[in-house]
N, C-alpha and C positions, 0 to 999 in steps of 0.2 A: 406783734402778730405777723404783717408784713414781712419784716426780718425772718423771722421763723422760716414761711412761706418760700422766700426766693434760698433760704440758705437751703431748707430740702430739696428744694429744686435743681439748685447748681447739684447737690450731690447725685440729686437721681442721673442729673444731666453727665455728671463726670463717670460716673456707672457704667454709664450704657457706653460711652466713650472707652471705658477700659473695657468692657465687656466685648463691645464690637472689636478692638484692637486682639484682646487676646481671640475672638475668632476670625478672624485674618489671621493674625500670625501663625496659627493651627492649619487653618488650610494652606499656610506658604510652604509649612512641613509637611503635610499631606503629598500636595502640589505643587513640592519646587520648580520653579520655570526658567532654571539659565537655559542658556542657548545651547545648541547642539555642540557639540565640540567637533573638530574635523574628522577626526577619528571617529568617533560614533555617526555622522554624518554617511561617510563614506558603509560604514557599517551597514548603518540602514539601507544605502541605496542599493549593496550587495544583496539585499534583500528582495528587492524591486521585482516584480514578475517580465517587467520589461527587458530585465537584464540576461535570464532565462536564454542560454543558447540554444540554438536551433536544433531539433532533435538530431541527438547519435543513428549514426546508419547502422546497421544490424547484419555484419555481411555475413554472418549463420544463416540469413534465412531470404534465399531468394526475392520473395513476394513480399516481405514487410511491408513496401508502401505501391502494394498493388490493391485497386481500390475494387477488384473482385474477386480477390483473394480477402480482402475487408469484410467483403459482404456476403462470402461463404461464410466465414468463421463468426461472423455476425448470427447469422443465424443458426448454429453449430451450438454456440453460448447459448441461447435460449431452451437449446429441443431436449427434452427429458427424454430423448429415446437415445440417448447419449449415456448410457449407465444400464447399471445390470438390473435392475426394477422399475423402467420407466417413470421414475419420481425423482429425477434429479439430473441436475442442469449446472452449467457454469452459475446461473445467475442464482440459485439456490443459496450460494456462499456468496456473492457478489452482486448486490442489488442496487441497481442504480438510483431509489430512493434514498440506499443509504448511505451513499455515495460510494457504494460497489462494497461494501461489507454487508454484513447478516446483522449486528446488533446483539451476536450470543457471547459469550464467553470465551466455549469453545464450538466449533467448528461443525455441523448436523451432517451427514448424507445420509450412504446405508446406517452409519454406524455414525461414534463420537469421536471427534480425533481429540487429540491433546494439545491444538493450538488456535488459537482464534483465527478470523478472518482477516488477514492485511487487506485495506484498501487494492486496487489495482490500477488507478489513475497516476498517469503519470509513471508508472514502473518501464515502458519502452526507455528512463533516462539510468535506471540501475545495472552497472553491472552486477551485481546478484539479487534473486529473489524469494522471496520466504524469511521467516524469522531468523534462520539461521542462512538463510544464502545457500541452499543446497541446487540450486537453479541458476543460470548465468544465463538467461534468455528470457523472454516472454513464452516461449513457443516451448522450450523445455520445465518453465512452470506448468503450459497449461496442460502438457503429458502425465504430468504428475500424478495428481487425482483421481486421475480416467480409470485409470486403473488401481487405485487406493482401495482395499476390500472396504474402507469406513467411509469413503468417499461419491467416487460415482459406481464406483462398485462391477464398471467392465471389463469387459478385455480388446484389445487392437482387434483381435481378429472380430467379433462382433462387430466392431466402428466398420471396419473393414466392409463386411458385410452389409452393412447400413447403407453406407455410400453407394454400394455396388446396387443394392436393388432400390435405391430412390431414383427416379426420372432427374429431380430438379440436381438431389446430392452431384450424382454421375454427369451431367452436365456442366455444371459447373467446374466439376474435378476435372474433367479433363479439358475444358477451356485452358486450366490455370498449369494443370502437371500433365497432359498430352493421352493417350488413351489408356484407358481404366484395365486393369490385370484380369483375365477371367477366371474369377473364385466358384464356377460351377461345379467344379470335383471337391466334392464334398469328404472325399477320404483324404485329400490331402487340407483340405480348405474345409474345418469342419466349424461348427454355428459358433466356436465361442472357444478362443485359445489364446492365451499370453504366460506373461513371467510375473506372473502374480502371487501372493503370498503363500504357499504351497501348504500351509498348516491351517488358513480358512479356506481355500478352494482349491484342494489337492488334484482336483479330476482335471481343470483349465490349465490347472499348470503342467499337470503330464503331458497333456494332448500337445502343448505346446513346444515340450520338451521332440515329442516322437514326431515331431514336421522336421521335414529336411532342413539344413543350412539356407539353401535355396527360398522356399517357401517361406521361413522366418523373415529373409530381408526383405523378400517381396512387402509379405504384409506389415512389417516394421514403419519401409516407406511411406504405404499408404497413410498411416498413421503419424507421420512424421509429420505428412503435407498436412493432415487436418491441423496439428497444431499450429505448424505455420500458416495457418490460414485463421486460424484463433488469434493470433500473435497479430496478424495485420489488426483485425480489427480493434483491441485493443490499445494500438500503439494510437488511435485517433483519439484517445479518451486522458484528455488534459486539463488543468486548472484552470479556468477563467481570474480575469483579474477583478479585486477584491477591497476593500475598504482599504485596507494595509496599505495596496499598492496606491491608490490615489494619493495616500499621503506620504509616502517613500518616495513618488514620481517628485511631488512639488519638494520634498527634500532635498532630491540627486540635483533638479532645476535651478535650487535656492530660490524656489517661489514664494510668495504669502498667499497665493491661491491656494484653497486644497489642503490647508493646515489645519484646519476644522472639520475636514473628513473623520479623525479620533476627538473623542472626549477626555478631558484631560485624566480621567481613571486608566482609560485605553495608552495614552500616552508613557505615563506612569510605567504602565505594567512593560510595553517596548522597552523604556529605558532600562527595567530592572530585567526583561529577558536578555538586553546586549550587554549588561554589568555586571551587579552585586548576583544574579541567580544565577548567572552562566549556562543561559540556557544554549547560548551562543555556539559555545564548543562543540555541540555535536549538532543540534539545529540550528543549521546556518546554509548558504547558495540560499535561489529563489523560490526552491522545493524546500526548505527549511530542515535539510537533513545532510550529512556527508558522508551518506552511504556506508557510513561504516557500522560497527559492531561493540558492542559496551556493555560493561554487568554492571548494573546498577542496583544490585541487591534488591531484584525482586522477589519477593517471597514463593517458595515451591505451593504449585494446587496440592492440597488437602488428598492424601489418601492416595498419589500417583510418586514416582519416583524421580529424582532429580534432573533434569533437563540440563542436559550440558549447552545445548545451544550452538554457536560457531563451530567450535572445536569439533565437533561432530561434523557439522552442514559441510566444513571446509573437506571434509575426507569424502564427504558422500557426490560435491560436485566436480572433484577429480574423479571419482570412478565411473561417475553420472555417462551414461551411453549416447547421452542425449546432451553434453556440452559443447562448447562449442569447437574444440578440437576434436571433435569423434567426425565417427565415416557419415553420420549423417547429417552434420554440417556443412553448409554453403560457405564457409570461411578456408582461408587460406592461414597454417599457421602463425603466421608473423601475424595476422590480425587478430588473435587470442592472447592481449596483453593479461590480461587481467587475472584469468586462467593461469596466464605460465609465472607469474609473478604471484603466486595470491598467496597467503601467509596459512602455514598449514598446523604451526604447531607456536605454541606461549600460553604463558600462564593466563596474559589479560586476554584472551579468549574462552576462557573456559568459562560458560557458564554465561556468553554475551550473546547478546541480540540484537537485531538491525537498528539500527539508530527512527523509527519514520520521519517521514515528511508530515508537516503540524499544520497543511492547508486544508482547510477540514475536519479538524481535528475534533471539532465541536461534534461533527457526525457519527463520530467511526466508535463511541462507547461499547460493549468497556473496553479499558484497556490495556496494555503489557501485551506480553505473547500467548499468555492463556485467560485473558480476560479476568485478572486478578483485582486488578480495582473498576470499580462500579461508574466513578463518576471524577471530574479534572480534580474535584476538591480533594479526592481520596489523593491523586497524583501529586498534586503540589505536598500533600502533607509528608509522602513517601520521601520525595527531593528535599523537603526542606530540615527533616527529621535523618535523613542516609543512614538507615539502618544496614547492619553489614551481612555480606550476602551470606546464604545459607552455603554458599560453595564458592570456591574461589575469592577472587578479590573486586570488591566491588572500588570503583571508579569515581562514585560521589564523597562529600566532606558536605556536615551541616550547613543550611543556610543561614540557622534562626533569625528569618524575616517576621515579618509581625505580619496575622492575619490579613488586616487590610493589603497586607504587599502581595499577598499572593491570590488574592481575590481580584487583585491590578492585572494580574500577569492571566488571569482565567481570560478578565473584560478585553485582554490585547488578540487574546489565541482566537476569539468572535470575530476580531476584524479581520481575519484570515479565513473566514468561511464564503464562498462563492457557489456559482454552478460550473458547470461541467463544459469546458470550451468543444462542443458537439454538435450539432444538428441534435434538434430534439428525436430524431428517427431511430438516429442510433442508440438512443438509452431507452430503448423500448422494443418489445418483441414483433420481431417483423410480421407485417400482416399477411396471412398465409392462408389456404385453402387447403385442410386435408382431405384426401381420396384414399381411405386404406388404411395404409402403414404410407404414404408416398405423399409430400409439401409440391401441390399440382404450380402453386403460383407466390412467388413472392413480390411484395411491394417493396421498393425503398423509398 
């Protein structure tokens, strides 16, 4: 009986022995743990937010790092009298809850555009901006809209007008751009004129046609400095540093400190974005993007027409009035590399879109260029499936990683979510007194 006893015994004992072994062995495959290799070492540290060069000077636009030309355009972003129905604002599409997206699909003003909300933090490092780059400034993004009938739905001359009869606007403006134009002749300077889309608001865009030569640049100007006044403040709005980077610092260091900043699922998932998923190739620097352009065979929105993407953006920011080799640029043309070099025609264009930055990424839902998938899981499945693009040639090859890998690579793209390296003042609507239609006082 005894015998019996200890023989069941040893078995249950060898059991659990083999039982515990094959789960270790499972987590070694789960959670390989060699060492970093030099090469991925260095990888990661390129990664690093420390690494992060100093920001690009902007010589399109005088006041970029003028910190009351900041905080004009600070408060410019906020004010819904910035649009043709007093219901929409920069921050409208750019909320700094959401880390300067909206959270929709596609895009809300007057109207619905046909593309999401790109973040805006951190764009003062892009040279171009928009899904497709039809913008090679901050300052000629934020012209963009202004005047989009679906967007804020105004026109220059309006904005024009707004500045002109604010105390604070007018003040300010001419601290920053010297004395203010007098828009009191109403036959030449009338309530509401631009180059706007002549098939929704035929009457603005005549009016604006029958101003003189003269009259156009004037008010053009004025509208130029507003963006470049939007553009400063903007250009303050950057990544703070991030789980990732504590543990990329002690990498670059070769510390054992600060290794346990990730959990080893987090870890996992880095190794597989610098490897086998390649996420690397187009998310890569400390903004995790290389600014360029890719088809990735994302699927067209339902019931709208094919979105070429680049291939378009690239024609539209050579004709752009507002790039940075036009008259109403601060640059000198030797200083418009980008522009005069910038790739206008190829197939791997067609049908591509900006690569983003992945810091934050957990925020900025849904996403693609038209808010096409819902959620990262939709994404990973897109990448690891490369379905081929409904136009042109898409850029991805299967991954077939196994669910847990890419659930890895979700847990890694979290250690990449921080705040906003700002003064809390700035991600918030400046504190103002209205008297009228006139902002009597603002706080910073």
């Amino acid at each position: 009986m005894l015998k019996k006893l200890l023989v069941t015994a040893l078995i249950l004992v060898l059991a659990g022995v083999i039982a515990v072994s094959i789960f270790l062995w499972l987590e070694e495959q789960k959670y390989p743990k060699p060492a970093w290799s030099k090469t991925e070492r260095m990888t990661i540290s390129s990664l690093w937010l420390g690494n992060l060069p100093p920001l690009p000077e902007d010589p399109s636009n005088s006041v970029s790092n003028n910190l009351d030309a900041a905080k004009l355009g600070h408060q410019i972003f906020f004010d819904k009298r910035f649009s043709g129905n007093g219901k929409v604002a920069c921050v409208s599409c750019h909320d700094p809850d959401k880390h300067f997206t909206d959270g929709k699909a596609l895009a809300v003003g007057m109207g619905v555009t046909k593309r999401s909300s790109p973040s805006i933090v951190a764009t003062a490092y892009h040279p171009f901006i928009f899904w497709d780059g039809r913008a090679d400034s901050q300052w000629a993004q934020a012209l963009g809209p202004m005047e989009s009938t679906v967007e804020h739905g105004g026109s220059r001359m309006q904005y024009a007008h707004l500045i002109a009869s604010d105390s604070n606007y007018r003040q300010q403006y001419e601290k920053l751009f010297g004395n203010f134009p007098d828009l009191s002749d109403t036959n030449r300077f009338p309530a509401k004129a631009g180059p706007v889309d002549k098939k929704v608001n035929p009457e603005v865009a005549q009016v604006w046609l029958d101003m003189s030569d003269e009259d156009r640049e004037l008010v053009t100007g004025i509208y130029v400095n507003i963006g470049k006044s939007i553009a400063a403040y903007e250009r303050l709005l950057l990544p703070a540093a991030s789980r990732f980077d504590t543990y990329a610092e002690a990498i670059q260091n070769k510390s054992s400190d600060n290794l346990d900043a990730l959990t080893p699922d987090e870890v996992e998932g880095l190794r597989l974005f610098i490897g086998d998923a390649r996420c690397i190739e187009c998310h890569n620097t400390p903004l995790f993007t290389n600014e360029g352009f890719a088809n990735i065979g994302t699927p067209t929105v339902k019931g709208k027409p094919y979105d070429f993407g680049r291939s378009l953006g690239a024609q539209q920011v050579i004709k752009n009035e507002f790039n940075c080799a036009g008259e109403y640029s601060d640059a000198k043309s030797y200083e418009c590399s980008e522009l005069r070099f910038i790739k206008r025609i190829g197939d791997d264009i067609i049908g591509s879109f900006k690569s983003p930055g992945l810091r934050n990424t957990t925020a900025t839902a849904p996403y693609m260029h038209s808010g096409q998938m819902a959620d990262l899981d939709e994404v990973m499945e897109h990448y690891n499936k490369a379905p081929a693009s409904p136009f042109g040639h898409s850029m991805l090859t299967k991954l077939n990683l196994e669910p847990y890998q890419l659930k890895q690579i979700i847990a890694f793209l979290h250690t990449l979510d921080s705040k906003i390296a700002a003064e809390q003042h700035w991600l918030q609507a400046p504190i103002a007194t209205h008297t009228s239609n006139n902002i009597q006082t603002i706080k910073h």
